[in-house]
C-alpha positions in Angstrom: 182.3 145.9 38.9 182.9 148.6 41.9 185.8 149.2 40.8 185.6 149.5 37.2 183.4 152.0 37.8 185.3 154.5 40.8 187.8 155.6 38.2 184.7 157.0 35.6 183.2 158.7 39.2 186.7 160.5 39.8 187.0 161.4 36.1 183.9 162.9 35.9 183.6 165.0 38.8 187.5 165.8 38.2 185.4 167.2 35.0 183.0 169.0 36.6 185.4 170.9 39.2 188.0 171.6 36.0 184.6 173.5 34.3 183.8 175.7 37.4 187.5 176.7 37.9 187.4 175.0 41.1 189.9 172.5 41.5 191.5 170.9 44.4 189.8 173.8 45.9 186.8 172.5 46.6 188.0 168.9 47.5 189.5 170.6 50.3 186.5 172.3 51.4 184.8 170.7 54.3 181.8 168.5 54.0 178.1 169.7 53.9 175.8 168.9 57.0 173.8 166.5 53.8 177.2 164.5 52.6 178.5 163.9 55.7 174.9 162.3 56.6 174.9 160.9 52.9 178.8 159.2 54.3 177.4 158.4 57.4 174.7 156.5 56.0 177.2 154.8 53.8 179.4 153.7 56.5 176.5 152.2 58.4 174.8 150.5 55.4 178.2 148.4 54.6 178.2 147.6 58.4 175.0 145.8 57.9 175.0 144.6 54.4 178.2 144.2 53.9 178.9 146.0 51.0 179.2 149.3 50.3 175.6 151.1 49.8 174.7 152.5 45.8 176.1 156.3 46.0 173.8 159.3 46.0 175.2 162.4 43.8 173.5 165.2 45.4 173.2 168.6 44.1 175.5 171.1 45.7 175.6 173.6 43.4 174.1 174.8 39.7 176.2 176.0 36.9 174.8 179.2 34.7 173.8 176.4 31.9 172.0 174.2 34.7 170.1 177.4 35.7 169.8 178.4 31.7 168.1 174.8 31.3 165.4 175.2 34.2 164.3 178.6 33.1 164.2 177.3 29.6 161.8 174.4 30.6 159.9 177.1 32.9 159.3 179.3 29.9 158.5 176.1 27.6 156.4 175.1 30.3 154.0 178.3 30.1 154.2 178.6 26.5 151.0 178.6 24.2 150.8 175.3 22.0 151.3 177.3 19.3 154.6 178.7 21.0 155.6 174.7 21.5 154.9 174.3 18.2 157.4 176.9 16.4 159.7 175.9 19.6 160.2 172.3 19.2 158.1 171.1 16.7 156.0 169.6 19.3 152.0 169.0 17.8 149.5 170.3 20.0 147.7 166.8 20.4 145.6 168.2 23.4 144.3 171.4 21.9 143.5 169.2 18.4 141.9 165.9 20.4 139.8 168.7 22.6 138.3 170.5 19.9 137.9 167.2 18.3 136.3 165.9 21.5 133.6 168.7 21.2 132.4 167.8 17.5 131.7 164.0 18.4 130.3 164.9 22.2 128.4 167.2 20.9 127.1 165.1 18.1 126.2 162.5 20.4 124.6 164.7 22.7 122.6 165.8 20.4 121.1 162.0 18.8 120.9 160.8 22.6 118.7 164.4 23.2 116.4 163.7 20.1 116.0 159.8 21.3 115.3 160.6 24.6 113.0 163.1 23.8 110.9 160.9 22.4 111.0 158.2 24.8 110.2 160.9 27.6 106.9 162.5 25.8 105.5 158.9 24.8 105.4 158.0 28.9 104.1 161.8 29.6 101.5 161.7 26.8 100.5 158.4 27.6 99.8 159.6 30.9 97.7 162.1 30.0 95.8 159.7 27.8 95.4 157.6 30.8 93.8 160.2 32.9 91.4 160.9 29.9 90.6 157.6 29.9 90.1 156.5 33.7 89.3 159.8 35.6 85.9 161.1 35.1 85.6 164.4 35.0 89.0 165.6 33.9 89.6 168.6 31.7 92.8 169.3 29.8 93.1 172.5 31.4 94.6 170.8 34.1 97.3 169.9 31.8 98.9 173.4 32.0 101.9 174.8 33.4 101.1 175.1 37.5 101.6 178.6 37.7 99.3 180.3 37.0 96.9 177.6 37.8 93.7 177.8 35.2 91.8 175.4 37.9 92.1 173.8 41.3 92.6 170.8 42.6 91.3 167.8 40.7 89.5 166.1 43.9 86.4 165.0 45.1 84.2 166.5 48.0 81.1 164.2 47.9 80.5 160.5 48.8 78.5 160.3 46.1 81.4 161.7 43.5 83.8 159.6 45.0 82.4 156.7 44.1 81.3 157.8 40.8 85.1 158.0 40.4 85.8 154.6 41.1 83.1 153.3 39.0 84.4 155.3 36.3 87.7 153.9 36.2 86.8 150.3 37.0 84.2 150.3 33.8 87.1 151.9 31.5 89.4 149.6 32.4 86.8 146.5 31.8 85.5 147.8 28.3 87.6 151.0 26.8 90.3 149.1 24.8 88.4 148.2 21.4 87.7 152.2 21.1 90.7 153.6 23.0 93.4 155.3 19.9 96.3 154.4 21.3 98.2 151.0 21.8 97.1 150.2 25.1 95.7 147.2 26.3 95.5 145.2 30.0 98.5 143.5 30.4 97.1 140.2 30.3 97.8 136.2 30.5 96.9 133.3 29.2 93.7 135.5 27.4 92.5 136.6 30.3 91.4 140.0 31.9 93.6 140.7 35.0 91.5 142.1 37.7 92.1 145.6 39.0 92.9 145.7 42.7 91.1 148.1 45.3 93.6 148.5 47.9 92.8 151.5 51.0 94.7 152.4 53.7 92.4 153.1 56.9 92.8 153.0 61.2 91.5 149.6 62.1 90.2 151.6 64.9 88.4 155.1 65.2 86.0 157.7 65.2 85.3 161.4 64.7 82.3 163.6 66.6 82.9 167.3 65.0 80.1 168.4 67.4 81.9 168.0 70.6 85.1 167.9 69.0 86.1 164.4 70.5 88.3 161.6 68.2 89.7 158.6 68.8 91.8 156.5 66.6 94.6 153.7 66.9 97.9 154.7 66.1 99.1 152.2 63.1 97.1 152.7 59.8 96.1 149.1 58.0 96.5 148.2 54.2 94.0 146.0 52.6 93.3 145.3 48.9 90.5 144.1 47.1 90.3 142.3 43.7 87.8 143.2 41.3 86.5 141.0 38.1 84.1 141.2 36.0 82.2 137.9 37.4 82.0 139.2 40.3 79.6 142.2 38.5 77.4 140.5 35.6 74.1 140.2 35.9 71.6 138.7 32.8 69.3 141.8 31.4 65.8 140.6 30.3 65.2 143.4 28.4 68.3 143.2 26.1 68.4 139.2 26.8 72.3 139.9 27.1 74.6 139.6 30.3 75.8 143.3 31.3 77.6 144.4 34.1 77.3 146.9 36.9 80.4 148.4 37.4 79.6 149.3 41.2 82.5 149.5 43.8 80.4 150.4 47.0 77.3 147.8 45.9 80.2 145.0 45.5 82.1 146.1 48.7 78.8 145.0 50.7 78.5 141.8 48.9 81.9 140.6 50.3 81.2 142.5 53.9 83.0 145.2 53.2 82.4 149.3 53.5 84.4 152.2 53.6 84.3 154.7 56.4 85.7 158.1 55.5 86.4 159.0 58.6 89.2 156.2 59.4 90.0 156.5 55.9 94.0 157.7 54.8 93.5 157.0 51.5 92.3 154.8 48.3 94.3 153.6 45.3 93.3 151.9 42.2 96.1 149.9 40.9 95.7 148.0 37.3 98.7 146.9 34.8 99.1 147.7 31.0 101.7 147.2 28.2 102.0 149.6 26.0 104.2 150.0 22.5 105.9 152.9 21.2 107.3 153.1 17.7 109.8 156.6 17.8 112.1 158.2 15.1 110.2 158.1 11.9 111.1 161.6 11.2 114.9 160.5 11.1 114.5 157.5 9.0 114.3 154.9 11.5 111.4 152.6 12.9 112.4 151.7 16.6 109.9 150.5 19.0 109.5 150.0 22.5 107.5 147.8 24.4 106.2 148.7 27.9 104.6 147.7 31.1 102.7 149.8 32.6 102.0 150.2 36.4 98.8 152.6 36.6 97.8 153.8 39.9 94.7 156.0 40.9 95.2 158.0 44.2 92.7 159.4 45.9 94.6 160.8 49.2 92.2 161.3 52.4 95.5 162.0 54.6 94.4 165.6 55.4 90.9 165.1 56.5 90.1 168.5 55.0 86.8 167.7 53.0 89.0 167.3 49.9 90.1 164.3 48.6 92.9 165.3 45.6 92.6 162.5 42.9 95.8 161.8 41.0 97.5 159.2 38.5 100.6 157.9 38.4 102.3 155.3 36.0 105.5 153.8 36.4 106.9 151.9 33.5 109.3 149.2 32.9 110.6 148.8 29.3 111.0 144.7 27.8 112.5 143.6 24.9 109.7 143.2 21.9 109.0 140.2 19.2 109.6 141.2 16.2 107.7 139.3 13.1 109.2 140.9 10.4 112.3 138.8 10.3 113.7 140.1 7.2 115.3 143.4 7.6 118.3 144.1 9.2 118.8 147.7 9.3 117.9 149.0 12.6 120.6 146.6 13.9 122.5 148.3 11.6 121.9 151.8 12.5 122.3 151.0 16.0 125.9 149.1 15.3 126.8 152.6 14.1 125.9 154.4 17.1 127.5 151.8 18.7 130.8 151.9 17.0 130.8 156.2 17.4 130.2 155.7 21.3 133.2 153.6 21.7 135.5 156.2 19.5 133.8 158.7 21.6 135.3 157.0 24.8 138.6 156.3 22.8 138.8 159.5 22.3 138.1 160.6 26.4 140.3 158.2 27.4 143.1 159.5 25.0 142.4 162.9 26.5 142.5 161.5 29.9 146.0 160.2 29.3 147.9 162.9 28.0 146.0 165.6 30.7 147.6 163.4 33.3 150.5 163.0 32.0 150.9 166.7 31.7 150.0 167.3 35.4 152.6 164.7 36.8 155.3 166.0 34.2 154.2 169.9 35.7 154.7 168.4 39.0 158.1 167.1 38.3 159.3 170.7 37.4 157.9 172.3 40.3 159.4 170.2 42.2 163.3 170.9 40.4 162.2 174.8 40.9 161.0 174.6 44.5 164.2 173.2 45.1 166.2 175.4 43.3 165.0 178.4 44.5 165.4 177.1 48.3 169.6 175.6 47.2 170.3 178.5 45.0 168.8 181.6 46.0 167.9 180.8 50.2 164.2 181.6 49.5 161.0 179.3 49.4 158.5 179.4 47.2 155.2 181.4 47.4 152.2 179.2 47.5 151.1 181.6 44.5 153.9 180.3 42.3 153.2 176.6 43.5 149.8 176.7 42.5 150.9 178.1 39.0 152.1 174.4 38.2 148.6 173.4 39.3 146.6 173.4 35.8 143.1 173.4 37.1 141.8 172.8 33.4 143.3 170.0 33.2 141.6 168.5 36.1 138.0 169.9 34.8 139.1 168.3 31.4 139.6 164.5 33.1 136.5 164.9 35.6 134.9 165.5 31.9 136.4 163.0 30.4 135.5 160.3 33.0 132.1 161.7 33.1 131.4 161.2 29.0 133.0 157.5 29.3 130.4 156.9 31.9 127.7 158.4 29.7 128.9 156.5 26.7 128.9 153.0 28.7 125.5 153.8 29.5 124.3 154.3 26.3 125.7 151.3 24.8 124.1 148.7 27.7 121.1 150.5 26.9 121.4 150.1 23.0 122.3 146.3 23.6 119.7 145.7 26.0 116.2 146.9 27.6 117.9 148.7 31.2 116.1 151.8 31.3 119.3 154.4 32.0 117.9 157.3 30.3 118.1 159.3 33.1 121.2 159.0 34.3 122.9 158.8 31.0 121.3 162.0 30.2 122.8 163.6 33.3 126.2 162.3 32.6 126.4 162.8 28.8 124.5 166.4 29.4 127.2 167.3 32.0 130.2 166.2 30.1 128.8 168.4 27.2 128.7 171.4 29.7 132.3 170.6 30.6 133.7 170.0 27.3 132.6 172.9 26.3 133.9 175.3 29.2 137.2 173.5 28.3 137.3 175.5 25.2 137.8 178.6 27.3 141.3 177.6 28.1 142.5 177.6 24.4 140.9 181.3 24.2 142.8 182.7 27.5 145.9 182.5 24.8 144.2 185.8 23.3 145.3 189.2 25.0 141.1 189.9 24.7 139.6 186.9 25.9 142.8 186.8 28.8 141.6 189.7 30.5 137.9 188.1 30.4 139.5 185.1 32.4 141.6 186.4 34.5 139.3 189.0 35.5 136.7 186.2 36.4 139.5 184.1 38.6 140.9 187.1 40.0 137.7 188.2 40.9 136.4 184.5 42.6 137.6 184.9 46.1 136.0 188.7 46.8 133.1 187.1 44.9 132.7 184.6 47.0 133.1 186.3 50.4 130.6 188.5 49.3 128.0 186.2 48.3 128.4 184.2 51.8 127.5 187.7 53.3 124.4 188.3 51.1 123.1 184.3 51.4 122.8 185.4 54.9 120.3 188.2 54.4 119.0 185.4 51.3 118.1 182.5 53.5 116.6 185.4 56.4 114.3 186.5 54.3 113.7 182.9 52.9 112.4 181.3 56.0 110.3 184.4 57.2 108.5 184.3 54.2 107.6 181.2 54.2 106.6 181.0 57.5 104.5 184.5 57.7 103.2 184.6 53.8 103.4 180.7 53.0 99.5 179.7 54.4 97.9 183.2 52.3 100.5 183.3 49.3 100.9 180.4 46.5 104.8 181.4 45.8 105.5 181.4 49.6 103.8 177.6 49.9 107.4 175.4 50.3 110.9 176.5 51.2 112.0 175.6 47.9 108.9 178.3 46.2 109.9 180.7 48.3 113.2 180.7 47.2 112.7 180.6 44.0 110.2 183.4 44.0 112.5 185.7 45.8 115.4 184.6 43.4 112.9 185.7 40.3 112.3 189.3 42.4 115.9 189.9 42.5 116.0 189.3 38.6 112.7 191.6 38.1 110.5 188.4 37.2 106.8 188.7 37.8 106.4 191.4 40.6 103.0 193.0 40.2 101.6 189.3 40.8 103.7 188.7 43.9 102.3 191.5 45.3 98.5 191.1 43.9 98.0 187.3 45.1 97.5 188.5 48.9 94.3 191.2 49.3 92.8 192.0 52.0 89.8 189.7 52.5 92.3 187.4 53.8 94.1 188.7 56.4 94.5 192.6 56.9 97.6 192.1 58.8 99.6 189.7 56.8 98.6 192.0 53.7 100.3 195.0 55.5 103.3 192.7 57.0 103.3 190.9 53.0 103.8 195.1 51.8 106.6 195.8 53.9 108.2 192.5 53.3 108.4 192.4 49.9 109.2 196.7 49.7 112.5 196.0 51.6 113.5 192.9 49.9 113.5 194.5 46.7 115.0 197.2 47.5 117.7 196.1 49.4 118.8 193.6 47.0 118.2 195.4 43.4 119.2 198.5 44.8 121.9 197.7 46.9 123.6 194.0 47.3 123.4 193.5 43.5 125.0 196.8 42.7 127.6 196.2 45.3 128.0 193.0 43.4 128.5 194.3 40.1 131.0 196.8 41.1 133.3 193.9 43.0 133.8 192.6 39.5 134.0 195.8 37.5 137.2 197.0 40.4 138.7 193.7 39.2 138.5 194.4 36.1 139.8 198.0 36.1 142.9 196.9 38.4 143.7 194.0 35.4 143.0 196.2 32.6 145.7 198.9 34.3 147.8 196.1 34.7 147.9 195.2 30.9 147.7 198.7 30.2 151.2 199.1 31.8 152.6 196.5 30.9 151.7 193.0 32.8 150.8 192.1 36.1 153.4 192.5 39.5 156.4 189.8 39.0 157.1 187.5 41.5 160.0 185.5 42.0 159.1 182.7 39.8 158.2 185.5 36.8 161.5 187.6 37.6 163.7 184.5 37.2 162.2 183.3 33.8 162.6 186.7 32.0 165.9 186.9 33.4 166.6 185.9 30.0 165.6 187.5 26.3 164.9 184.6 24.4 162.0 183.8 23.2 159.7 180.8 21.3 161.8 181.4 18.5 165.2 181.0 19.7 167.1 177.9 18.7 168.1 176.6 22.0 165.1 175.0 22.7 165.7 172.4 20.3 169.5 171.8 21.0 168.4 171.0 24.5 165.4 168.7 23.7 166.4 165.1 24.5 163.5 163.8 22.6 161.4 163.1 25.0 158.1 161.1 24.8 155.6 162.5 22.7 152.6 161.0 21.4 154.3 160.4 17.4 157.2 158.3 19.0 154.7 156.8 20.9 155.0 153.5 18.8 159.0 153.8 18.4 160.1 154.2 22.2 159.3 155.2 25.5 160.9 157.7 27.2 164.3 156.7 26.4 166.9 158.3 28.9 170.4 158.8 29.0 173.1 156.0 30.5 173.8 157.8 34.4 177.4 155.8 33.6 178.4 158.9 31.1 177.2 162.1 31.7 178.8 165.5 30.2 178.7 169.1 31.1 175.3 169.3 30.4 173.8 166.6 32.6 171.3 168.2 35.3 172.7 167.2 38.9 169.6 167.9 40.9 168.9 164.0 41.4 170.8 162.0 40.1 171.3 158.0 41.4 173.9 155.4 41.0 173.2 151.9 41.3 175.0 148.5 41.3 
């Protein structure tokens, strides 16, 4: 077989040297430095294997239609799918599946947004119902946003309070549910009331004198709980002839032998359980419900020893599938296999996207690598790390973190459409991210227009100087951050946490809410911190309304100047990869292009082949030697 094929080898590169008018002339040349390593490495495989090793045709030199072919590809490469269209007739399958991709992510987005919704405001309102219901005293002004704050604290200062407190809740819990409006009731078994449990968190061991300032306690604070029934409260009432109960927490603590002392005390927590159903989306012609239980806790937190005693409630639900008695219509299962079926052509569709993104990437690699090494064979120079980068298609990377980020989204939706897993938080984070993406994706279909171009390029071109110059001004940022935190925090409610102070100082710089920055601190607190608070907050807005954010607005308008001259006089500096494509005048239309295309694999011959390639055995004038292998 080796030797049927040597007299092919000689005819074809006797071929090759007849076309460049080279003849014997460059048999007789002496070898390269790389085929006299290819021979040597021939002679020493045959050595060991005994045969002769596959040979290696190496590029040593490009004819005018080899370097005619590469800057054809390079200008096909950075054409607009439009341009690829009229070119070679090939169908812009990204740009189509993309915008396609933003209708049915979109449309998703928008059903998961209105379900979760839902499911979100029935756990906060039931909340609120909850501290209607079990915390005496509350008012719904403290329902507001926290800023401004219409009231304090919700807390307790007196013994006598905090009990009244406990009682409260303990008699709600025992007797509210016949006149309580919403679907609520103790999440009971077998019939029977559960108990509430009394659990407090106290040193086993310590004291407190405030007159001589003296304390001792033991390091390790102590849980204990307490349950509490209604047996354990009844007592018979002669005048009604009826059994009644006395819901008292600190007059059945002493029955069992046990008291609370405030001053060992960390803190106190009612904890009860309670299912709960919800029945959502009537207003879009569909009668779900969910089914919850409920995990209330009560918290009334002694941990600062202040004299206030914050009482708060918290409930924690887990979701479980519900019995349904109305066995005879099937058409929520319906309309929930059609969300079903749209999530997985959503994720068909992501993945497709994936796919040809890739694909795109690893075929742009592939040229860069025939042009690095053309430029560095043909013309002695290496590529700029510029023009590298240019075969580097960051949109198609944003486009498959996207794409992997909606399939995850999608998943999640399905398990929870098929079960009770309670994702909604996470699925909203992926699905609301990939939405973000997807639609930042459309931006690369609108930097084909001269108008929207010099938008883009004036915010990439402007990223680096951007960026160093924001490093320098987080400096002066996280400076005045931490000072005001730790000099205003203890007199000003904006200043309180790290986090509120930088936000407040974030909402200066933006002109948010000044007058009350400066009006929360007066002088009856602290003359000094109100002068210090003055001076502070003078500088800080002045140095960065006046000065950093100006200096930041003109670092982007000088970019956008220098690319506005540059299109005003015709395009931007060339480099070498630039200078060599428009060495030529052909453009889109010309009809080269589609006498060179091989008919490579595109998504409509997906079905009829795959990448079919030329036999290596018979090549012609027009076969590109940059790597080329032969094989036994």
């Amino acid at each position: 077989m080796d030797s049927l094929r040597r007299p092919r080898e000689m005819s074809v590169i006797d071929r090759s040297q007849r076309q460049t008018g080279q003849g014997q002339q460059q048999v007789s040349e002496p070898p390269s430095d790389e085929n006299q390593e290819n021979l040597s490495n021939r002679e020493s495989w045959r050595h060991s294997h005994g045969r002769p090793r596959p040979f290696k045709r190496v590029a040593s030199f490009y004819t005018p239609h080899m370097e005619d072919t590469l800057r054809r590809k390079l200008k096909f490469h950075f054409m607009t799918p439009c341009q690829k269209w009229t070119t070679k007739r090939r169908f812009p399958w990204k740009m189509i599946i993309q915008l396609l991709k933003i209708v049915l992510v979109t449309g998703q987005l928008v059903w998961f947004g209105y379900d979760r919704s839902s499911h979100v405001n029935f756990l906060i309102k039931s909340t609120v119902s909850f501290k209607h219901l079990f915390l005496q005293g509350w008012d719904p002004a403290y329902e507001t946003l926290p800023y401004p704050a219409p009231l304090g604290i919700f807390a307790v200062y007196t013994i006598d309070d905090f009990y009244l407190k406990l009682n409260h809740a303990w008699k709600m819990y025992n007797e509210v549910w016949p006149n309580s409006i919403g679907s609520f009731t103790p999440n009971s078994k077998n019939h029977t009331l559960p108990p509430m449990y009394l659990c407090k968190t106290f040193f086993r061991d310590g004291w407190v004198n405030p007159r001589n300032g003296s304390y001792s306690f033991h390091k390790q604070p102590v849980e204990e709980c307490i349950a509490l029934t209604n047996s354990d409260c009844e007592f018979w009432n002669n005048t009604t002839n009826s059994t009644e109960y006395s819901y008292d927490v600190q007059e059945y603590l002493q029955k069992i032998n046990k008291t609370i002392e405030f001053d060992r005390l960390v803190k106190v927590e009612f904890k009860f359980s309670l299912r709960a159903v919800h029945v959502k989306n009537f207003d879009l012609g569909r009668d779900e419900v969910e089914c919850f239980d409920v995990n209330v806790t009560i918290l009334l937190d002694n941990s600062a020893y202040s004299g206030q005693i914050p009482v708060t409630l918290k409930a924690a639900a887990e979701q479980f599938i519900c019995t349904d008695d109305n066995k005879t219509g099937n058409t929520e299962d319906g309309i929930s296999l059609v969300f079903i079926v749209y999530d997985i052509i959503v994720i068909i569709i992501s993945v497709t996207s994936t796919i040809l993104c890739a694909r795109s990437l690893y075929r742009a690699q592939r040229l860069r690598s025939k042009t690095v090494k053309f430029f560095k064979r043909q013309r002695g120079i290496e590529m700029t790390l510029d023009d590298r980068m240019q075969f580097l298609n960051l949109w198609f990377i944003m486009i498959i973190v996207n794409d992997v980020i909606t399939v995850i989204g999608s998943v999640l939706k399905i398990m929870m459409s098929l079960s009770t897993v309670d994702l909604y938080e996470m699925c909203g984070l992926t699905l609301g991210t990939g939405s973000l993406l997807v639609w930042f994706g459309v931006l690369r279909y609108l930097n084909f227009f001269e108008k929207y171009n010099i938008l883009i390029i004036t915010m990439k071109r402007s990223f680096p100087d951007v960026l160093r110059y924001l490093i320098c001004a987080l400096m002066f940022y996280a400076g005045f951050t931490f000072c005001g935190w730790v000099v205003l925090g203890p007199y000003h409610v904006k200043f309180r946490t790290i986090s509120a102070a930088s936000e407040c100082l974030f909402s200066l710089v933006n002109g948010d809410d000044m007058f009350v920055t400066f009006s929360v601190i007066t002088g009856n607190d602290n003359v000094y911190i109100w002068y210090y608070s003055r001076a502070f907050l003078y500088i800080f807005i002045s140095l960065f309304i006046y000065i950093i954010l100006s200096l930041f607005i003109a670092v982007i308008t000088n970019v956008y100047d220098v690319v506005r001259d540059y299109y005003r006089h015709g395009g931007f500096p060339e480099t070498d990869l630039t200078k060599f494509i428009n060495e030529t005048d052909e453009d889109h239309t010309s009809p080269h292009y589609r006498l060179e295309d091989n008919g490579g694999c595109d998504l409509s011959r997906l079905f009829r082949c795959c990448c079919r390639r030329r036999n290596p055995d018979e090549p012609d004038e027009y076969s590109s030697l940059l790597t080329c292998h032969r094989t036994n």
